[in-house]
N, C-alpha and C positions, 0 to 999 in steps of 0.2 A: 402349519399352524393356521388355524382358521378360527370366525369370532365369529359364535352360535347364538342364536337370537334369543330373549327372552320369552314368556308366556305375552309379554303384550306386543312381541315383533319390534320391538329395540334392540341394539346389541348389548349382550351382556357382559357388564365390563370386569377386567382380571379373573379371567377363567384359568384353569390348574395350569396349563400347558403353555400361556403367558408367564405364567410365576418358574416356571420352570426354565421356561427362554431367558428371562432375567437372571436367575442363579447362573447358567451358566456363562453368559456374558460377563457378569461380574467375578468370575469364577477366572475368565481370562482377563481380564483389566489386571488383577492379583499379578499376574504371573509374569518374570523377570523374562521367558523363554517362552516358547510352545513346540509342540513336536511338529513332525513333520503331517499326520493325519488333523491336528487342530487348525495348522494354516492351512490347509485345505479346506476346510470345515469354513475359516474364516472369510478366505476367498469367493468361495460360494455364495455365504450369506450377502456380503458385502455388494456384487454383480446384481445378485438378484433383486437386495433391498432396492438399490440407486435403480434398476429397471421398473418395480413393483410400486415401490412407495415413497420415493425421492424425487427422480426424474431421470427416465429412460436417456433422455438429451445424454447426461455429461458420458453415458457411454460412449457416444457415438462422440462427443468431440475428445474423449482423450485415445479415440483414433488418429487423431490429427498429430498427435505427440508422442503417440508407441506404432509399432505394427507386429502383426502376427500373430493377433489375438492378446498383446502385453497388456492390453487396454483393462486389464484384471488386476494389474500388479496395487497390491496395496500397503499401504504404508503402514509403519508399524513401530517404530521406535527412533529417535533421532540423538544427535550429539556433533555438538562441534561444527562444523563447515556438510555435514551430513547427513541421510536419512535411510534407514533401511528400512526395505519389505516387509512380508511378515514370512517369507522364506528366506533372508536372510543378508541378501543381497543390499549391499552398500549402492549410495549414488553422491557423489557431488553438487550438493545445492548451489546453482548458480540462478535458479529463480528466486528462492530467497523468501517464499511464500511472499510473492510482490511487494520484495522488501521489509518484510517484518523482522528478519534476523539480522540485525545491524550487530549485533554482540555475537551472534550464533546460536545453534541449536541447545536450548535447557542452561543457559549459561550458568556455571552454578552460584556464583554470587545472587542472580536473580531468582535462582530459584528458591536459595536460601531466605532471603527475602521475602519471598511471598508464602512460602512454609511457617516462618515464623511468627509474621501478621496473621495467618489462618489459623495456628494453634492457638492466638488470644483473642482471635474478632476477625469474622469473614466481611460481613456486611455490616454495615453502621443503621442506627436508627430512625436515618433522616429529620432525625427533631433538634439533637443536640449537637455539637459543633465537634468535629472530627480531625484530630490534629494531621495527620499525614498531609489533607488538601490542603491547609493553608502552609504545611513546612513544603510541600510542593511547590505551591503556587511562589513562594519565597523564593526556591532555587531558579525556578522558571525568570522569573524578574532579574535573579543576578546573572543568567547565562544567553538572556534571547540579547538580540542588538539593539541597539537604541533606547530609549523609552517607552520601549514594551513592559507592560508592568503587570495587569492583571489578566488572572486565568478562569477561565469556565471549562471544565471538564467532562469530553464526552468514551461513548466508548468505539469509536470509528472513527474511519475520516469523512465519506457522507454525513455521517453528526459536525462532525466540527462544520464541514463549509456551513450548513444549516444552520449554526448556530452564528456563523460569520455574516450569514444576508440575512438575520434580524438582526444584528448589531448594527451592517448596516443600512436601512430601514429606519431604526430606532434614531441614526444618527442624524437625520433629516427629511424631510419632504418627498425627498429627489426618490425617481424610481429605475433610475435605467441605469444598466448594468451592463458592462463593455467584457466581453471574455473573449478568449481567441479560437482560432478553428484548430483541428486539433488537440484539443483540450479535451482532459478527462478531471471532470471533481466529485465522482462521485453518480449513482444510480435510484438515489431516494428523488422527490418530485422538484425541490428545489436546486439542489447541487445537478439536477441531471440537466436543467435549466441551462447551466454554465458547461456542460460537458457537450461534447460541438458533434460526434457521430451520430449521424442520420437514424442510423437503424437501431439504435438505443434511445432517439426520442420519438420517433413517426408514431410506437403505439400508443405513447401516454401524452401527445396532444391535446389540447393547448396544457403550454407548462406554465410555468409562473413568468406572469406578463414582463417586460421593460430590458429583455436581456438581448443583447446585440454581440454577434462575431465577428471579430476582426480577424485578417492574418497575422500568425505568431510573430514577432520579429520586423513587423511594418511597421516601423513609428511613423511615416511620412502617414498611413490609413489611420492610425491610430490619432494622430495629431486632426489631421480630417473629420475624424467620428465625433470627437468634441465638439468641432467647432460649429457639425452641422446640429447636434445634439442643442449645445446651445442654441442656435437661433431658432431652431423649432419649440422651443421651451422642455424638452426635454433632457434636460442638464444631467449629466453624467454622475451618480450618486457613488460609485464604486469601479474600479477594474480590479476585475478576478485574475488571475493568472496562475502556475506554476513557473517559477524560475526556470527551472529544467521539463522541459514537457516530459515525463516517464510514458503515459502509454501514447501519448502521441507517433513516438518513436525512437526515444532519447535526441529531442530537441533541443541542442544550445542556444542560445538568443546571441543576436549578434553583438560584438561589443560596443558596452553604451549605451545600448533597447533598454534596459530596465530601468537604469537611471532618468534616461529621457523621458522613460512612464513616470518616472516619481514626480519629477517635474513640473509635467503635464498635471498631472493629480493637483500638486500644491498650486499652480495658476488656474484653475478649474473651481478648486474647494472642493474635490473628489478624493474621496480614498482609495486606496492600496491596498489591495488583499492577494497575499499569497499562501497559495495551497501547497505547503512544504511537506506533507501528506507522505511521500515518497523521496523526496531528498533531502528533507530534516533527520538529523541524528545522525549528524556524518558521513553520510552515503555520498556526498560530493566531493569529499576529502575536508568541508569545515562543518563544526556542528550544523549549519545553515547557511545554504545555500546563497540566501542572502548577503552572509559577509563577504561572498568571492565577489559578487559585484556592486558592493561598500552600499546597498541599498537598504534600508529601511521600511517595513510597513507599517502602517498601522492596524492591519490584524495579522496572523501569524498563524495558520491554521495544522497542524498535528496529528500523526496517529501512527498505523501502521508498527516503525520500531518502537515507538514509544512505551510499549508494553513492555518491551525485552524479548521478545519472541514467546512470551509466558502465559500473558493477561490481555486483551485487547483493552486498549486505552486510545485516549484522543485528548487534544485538549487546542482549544483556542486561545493565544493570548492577546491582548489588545493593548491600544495605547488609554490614559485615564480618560483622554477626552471621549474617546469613543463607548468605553466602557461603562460611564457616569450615568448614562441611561436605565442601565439596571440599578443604580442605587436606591433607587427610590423602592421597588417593586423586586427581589433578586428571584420572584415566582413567576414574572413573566416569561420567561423560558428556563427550563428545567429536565431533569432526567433522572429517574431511578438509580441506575447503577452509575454514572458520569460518578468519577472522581470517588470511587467506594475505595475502602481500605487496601485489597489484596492489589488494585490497579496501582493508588499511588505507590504502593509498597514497591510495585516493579519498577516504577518510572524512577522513583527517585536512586536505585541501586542500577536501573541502566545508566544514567547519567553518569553516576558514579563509576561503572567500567566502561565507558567511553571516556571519561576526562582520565583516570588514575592509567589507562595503557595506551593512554594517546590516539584512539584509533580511530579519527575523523583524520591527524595526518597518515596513520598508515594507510586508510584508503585512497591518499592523494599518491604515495610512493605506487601500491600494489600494482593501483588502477593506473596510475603512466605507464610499468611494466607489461599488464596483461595489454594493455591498449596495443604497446607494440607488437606482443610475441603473435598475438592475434592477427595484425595486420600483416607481420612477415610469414605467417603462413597462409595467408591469404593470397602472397603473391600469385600470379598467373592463373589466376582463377576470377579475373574480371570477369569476363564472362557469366557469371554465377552472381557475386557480390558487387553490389552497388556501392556501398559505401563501409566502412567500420568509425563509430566518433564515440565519445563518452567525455565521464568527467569525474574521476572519483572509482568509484565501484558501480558504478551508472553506464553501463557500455552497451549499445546497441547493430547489430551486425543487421544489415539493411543487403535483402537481395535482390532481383530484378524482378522475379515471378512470384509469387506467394508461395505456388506451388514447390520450387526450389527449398526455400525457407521452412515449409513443414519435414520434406524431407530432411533436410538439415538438424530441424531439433526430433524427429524422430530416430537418426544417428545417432546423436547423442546421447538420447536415452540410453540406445542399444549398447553402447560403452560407457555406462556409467554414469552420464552427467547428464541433469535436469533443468532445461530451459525452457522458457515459453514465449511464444508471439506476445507483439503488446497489439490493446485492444481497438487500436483505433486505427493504429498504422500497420493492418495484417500481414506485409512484407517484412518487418522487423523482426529480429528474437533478442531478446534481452538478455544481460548479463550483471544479475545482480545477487553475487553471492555473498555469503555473512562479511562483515569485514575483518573478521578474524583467519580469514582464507590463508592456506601459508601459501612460499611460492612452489613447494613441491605441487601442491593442489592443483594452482594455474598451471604450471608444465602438464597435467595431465589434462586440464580442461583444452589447454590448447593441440595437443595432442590428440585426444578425440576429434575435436574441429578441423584438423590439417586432415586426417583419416575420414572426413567424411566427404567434407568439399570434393575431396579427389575422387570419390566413387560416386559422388551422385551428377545427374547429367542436369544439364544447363537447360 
């Protein structure tokens, strides 16, 4: 297919064999199946487009996660704890699309939900007031902890932090901004600010000024950063965090670090900001992270499962004090799609199949199980494996070489189950499958893992 120029040497747009590539795309989007020559056809195109007109890159990095030329395999339909090809072939999601299926693949409650919004109203008017955000925004206030009250609704989690460092901004004077190293919040210009890997900031230098990195888990530096903050007149306006560092490398903070940040915060006049982004929605075994170590923020930042694995959604919640800034003006930040119909439609029916099947504690049961069977098949294989930790459905298997660890989630693949390195701490592979995982699933994910450890070399 190629695009033929006009008489004045512009391209001329939707030419016959355009309109024809679109019929038959749409022609397979229809179809429950495809034969064995159309997923060939599909594979193709798919290779070629991401080489041609995408970006050649993800070929080459999902080398790093198949071998043997798999680097083709494309996906094609999902369900439950799972995703197939488009030749047919089942895998066990245990990356979770970086945590986006906290309910699972297509859940049908949620889909139901968002089918049903769509057959009466996709997208709202942005003029006149839209019931689902504020019965949202309602559930939100009764399930986040503390006196978290109000919601702004984005459709990511880069949106949310973005929306969290003008809240606060908005909330004072103050410009400086404590986050830690290893830290990921996100890749837009502000959230990348607070994400600590070198080689995700060196190109888009200088970022947004006043942000400072501490070590995760250092209150003695952290207590230090304040104080030097303060006497330089540069007063601490916020600490960013994630509770659980996810791409850091499934980071637990040690116990009492969060709290002693809260602390800090309130003898300061500094806020608290967590980026729950990835362990919000259960993934820790409680809806939020937060409640396991009885701390409070005053903002509350969202996304990822919050959709239902359906809709991208995001949402920030805050406390009123911090929030009151927008009353005046609720146009000084804002967003097209933030908080549209079919989004909250998801959120509010994900919430609802997280509270009605309990599955914030099942992930605390699964995840103590997988955590051990993983580690006992791990035995005598130090050599390879540096560490196994997690928390919930949040488990991260830490090797000695990276090298090792690619091997390891390219095994996996090769049997079935789909993990991925996290992005900051390239030694790690993560284990975040829906939390609807049975434990037949985990026997087989640990099962591939014992089978691979043993054949790959140290």
């Amino acid at each position: 297919m190629t695009k033929p120029a006009d008489r004045s040497g512009q391209q001329a747009s939707a030419p016959d064999d355009v309109r024809e590539y679109i019929k038959r795309v749409l022609n397979l989007i229809e179809k429950k199946e495809v034969s064995e020559e159309e997923a060939a056809w599909i594979t193709k195109e798919t290779v070629e487009g991401f080489r041609d007109y995408v970006n050649p890159g993800f070929l080459e990095y999902r080398k790093t996660v198949t071998k043997d030329g798999q680097y083709a395999a494309v996906e094609w339909s999902d369900s439950g704890s799972c995703f197939q090809d488009v030749n047919g072939k089942s895998y066990i999601d245990c990356l979770g699309g970086f945590g986006i299926y906290n309910v699972g693949h297509r859940n049908p409650k949620v889909l139901k939900a968002v089918l049903d919004q769509l057959n009466r109203q996709a997208l709202h008017s942005q003029d006149l007031l839209d019931p689902l955000r504020a019965m949202l925004a309602k559930i939100l206030e009764r399930i986040t902890p503390g006196d978290l009250k109000y919601s702004f609704f984005t459709n990511s989690g880069t949106e949310s932090v973005e929306a969290a460092l003008k809240l606060v901004r908005m909330y004072s004077e103050r410009t400086t901004i404590l986050a830690a190293t290893r830290a990921f919040h996100g890749k837009s210009l502000g959230s990348l600010s607070g994400t600590a890997k070198g080689m995700f900031r060196r190109p888009f230098q200088p970022l947004l000024q006043g942000f400072r990195h501490v070590p995760f888990g250092d209150i003695d530096m952290m207590r230090a950063t304040f104080a030097v903050c303060a006497e330089t007149a540069d007063d601490v306006a916020a600490v960013l965090l994630e509770p659980v560092q996810g791409e850091g490398g499934i980071i637990l903070p040690p116990p009492d670090y969060l709290r002693q940040v809260r602390e800090l915060c309130d003898e300061y006049g500094a806020l608290l900001v967590f980026d729950e982004v990835q362990t919000g929605m259960g993934r820790t075994g409680k809806m939020f992270a937060s409640e396991i170590y009885g701390v409070v923020p005053d903002i509350l930042c969202l996304a990822k499962a919050f959709g239902g694995g359906i809709i991208p959604a995001g949402v920030v919640v805050a406390k009123e004090k911090v929030f009151r800034n927008l009353f005046g003006n609720p146009f000084m930040h804002t967003t097209t799609f933030g908080g549209n119909p079919l989004a909250c439609a998801a959120a509010i029916a994900t919430i609802d199949v997280l509270l009605e099947e309990r599955l914030p504690e099942r992930a605390a049961k699964a995840g103590s199980y997988f955590l051990e069977q993983l580690r006992e098949a791990a035995r005598g294989q130090e050599d390879k494996i540096l560490d196994i930790r997690g928390i919930g459905l949040m488990i991260g298997i830490e090797f000695h070489r990276d090298e090792v660890g690619y091997e390891a989630a390219k095994g996996m693949f090769d049997n079935g189950v789909l993990v991925a390195g996290t992005l900051i701490n390239s030694k790690t592979i993560r284990i975040e499958p829906p939390l609807t995982i049975t434990k037949e699933e985990i026997d087989q994910v640990v099962a591939a893992f014992r089978k691979v450890v043993q054949q790959i070399e140290a």
